[in-house]
C-alpha positions as CSV (number, residue, x, y, z in Angstrom):
1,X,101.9,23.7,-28.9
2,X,99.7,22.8,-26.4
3,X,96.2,23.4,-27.4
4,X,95.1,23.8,-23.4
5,X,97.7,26.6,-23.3
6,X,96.2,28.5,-26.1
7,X,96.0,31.9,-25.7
8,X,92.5,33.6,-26.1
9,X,92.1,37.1,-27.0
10,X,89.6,39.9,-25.9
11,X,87.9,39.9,-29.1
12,X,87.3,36.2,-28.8
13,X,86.2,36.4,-25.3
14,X,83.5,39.0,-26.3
15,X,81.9,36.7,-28.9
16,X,82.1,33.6,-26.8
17,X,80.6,35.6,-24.3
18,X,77.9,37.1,-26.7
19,X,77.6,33.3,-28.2
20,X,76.6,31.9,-24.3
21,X,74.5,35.2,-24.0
22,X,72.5,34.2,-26.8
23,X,72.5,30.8,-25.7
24,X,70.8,31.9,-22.6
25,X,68.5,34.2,-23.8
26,X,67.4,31.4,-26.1
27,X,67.2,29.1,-23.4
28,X,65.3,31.3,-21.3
29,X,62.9,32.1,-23.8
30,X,62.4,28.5,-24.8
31,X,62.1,27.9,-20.8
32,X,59.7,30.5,-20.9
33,X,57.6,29.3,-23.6
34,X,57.7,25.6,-22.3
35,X,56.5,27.3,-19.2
36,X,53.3,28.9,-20.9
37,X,52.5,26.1,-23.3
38,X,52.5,24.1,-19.4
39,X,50.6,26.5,-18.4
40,X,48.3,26.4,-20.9
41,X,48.1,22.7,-21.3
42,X,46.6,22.4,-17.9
43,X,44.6,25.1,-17.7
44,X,43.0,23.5,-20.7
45,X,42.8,19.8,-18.9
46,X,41.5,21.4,-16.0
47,X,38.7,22.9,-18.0
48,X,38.2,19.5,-19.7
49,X,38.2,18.1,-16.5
50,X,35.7,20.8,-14.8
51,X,33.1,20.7,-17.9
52,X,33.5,16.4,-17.5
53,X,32.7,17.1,-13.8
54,X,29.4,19.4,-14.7
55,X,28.0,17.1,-17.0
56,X,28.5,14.1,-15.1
57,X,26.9,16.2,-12.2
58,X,24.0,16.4,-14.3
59,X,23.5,13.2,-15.1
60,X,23.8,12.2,-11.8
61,X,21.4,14.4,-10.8
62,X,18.7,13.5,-13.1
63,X,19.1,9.6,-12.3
64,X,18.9,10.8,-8.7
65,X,15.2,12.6,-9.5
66,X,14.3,9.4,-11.1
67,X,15.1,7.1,-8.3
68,X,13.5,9.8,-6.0
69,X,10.4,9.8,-8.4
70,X,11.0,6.0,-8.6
71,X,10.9,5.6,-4.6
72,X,7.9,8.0,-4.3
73,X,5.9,5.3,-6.7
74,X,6.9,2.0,-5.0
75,X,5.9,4.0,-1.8
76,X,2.2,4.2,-2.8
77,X,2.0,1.0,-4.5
78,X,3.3,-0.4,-1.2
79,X,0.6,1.9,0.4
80,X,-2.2,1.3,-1.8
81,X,-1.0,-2.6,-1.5
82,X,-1.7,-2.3,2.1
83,X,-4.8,-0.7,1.7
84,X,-6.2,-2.9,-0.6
85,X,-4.8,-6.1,2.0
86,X,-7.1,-4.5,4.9
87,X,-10.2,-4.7,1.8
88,X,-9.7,-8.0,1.2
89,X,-9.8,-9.0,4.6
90,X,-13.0,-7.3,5.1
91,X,-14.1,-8.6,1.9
92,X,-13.3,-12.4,2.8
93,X,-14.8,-11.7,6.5
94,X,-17.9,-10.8,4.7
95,X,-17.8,-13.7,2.7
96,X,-17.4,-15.9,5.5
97,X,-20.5,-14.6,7.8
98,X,-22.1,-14.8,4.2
99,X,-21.5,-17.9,3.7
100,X,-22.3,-19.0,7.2
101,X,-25.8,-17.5,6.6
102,X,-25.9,-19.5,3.6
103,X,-25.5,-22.7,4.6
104,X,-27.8,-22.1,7.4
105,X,-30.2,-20.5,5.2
106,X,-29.7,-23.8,2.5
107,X,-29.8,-26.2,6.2
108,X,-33.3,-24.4,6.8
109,X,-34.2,-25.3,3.1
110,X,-33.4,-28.6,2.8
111,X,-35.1,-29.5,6.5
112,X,-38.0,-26.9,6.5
113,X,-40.1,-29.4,7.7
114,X,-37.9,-29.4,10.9
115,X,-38.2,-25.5,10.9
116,X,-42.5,-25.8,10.5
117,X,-42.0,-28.4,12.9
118,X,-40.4,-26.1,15.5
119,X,-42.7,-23.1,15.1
120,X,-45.9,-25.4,15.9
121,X,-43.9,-26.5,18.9
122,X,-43.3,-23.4,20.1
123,X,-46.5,-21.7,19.0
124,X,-48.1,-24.7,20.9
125,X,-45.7,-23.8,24.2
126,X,-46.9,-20.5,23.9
127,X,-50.4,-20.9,23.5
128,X,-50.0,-23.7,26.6
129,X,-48.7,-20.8,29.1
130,X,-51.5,-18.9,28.4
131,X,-54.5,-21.2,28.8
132,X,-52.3,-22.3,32.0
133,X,-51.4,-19.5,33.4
134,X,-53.7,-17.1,32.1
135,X,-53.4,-14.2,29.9
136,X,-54.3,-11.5,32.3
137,X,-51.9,-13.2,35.2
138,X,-49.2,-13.6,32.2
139,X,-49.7,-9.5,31.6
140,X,-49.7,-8.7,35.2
141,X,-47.0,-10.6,35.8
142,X,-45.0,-9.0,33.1
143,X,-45.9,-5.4,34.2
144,X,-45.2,-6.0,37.8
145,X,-41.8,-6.5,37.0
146,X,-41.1,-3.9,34.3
């Protein structure tokens, strides 16, 4: 006989049909399951994920306060840098009219015969006007226009 001609009874049609039930069932369960262990499995690398995300957060934070604390520092030094440029100018335009002074000062040393020299001159100038002109006429003269 033909075994695609067999002839299936109720009773075998109730335990194949209780055999796929089962089947199902147990495939819906393990669908289920798979589901949940998903389920679970990203909920858990999104929590990884999340707490990677805080403390990387937190680090960047705190390099961010140090550059900031960082930038705050090179900004006085640049300040203060400034600053202390506009002293030194002031401090080398001293030193300059100082040393000016100096090497007139050391000129007048060196030739203070020259300087005597000059003082008698004008001294004698002076005393010149006066015996020429007259004291009294030099005085009158000088209050007359004041």
């Amino acid at each position: 006989m033909d075994p695609s001609k067999e002839q299936v009874n109720s009773n075998e049609c109730q335990v194949l049909l209780a055999a796929i039930r089962a089947i199902q069932d147990a495939n819906t369960e393990s669908h289920k399951d798979l589901h949940d262990l998903i389920k679970n499995s990203i909920k858990g690398v999104q929590e990884n994920i999340d707490a990677n995300a805080e403390v990387t957060h937190l680090h960047l934070k705190t390099q961010t306060d140090h550059l900031a604390t960082l930038n705050g520092s090179v900004a006085d030094l640049y300040r203060k840098h400034e600053e202390r440029g506009k002293v030194i100018k002031e401090f080398y335009a001293h030193k300059n009219k100082y040393e000016k002074l100096q090497k007139t000062m050391d000129w007048a040393k060196r030739r203070w015969y020259v300087v005597v020299g000059l003082f008698f001159i004008a001294m004698g100038i002076a005393e010149f006007i006066m015996e020429v002109v007259g004291f009294k006429k030099l005085i009158n003269a000088i209050w007359n226009k004041i």
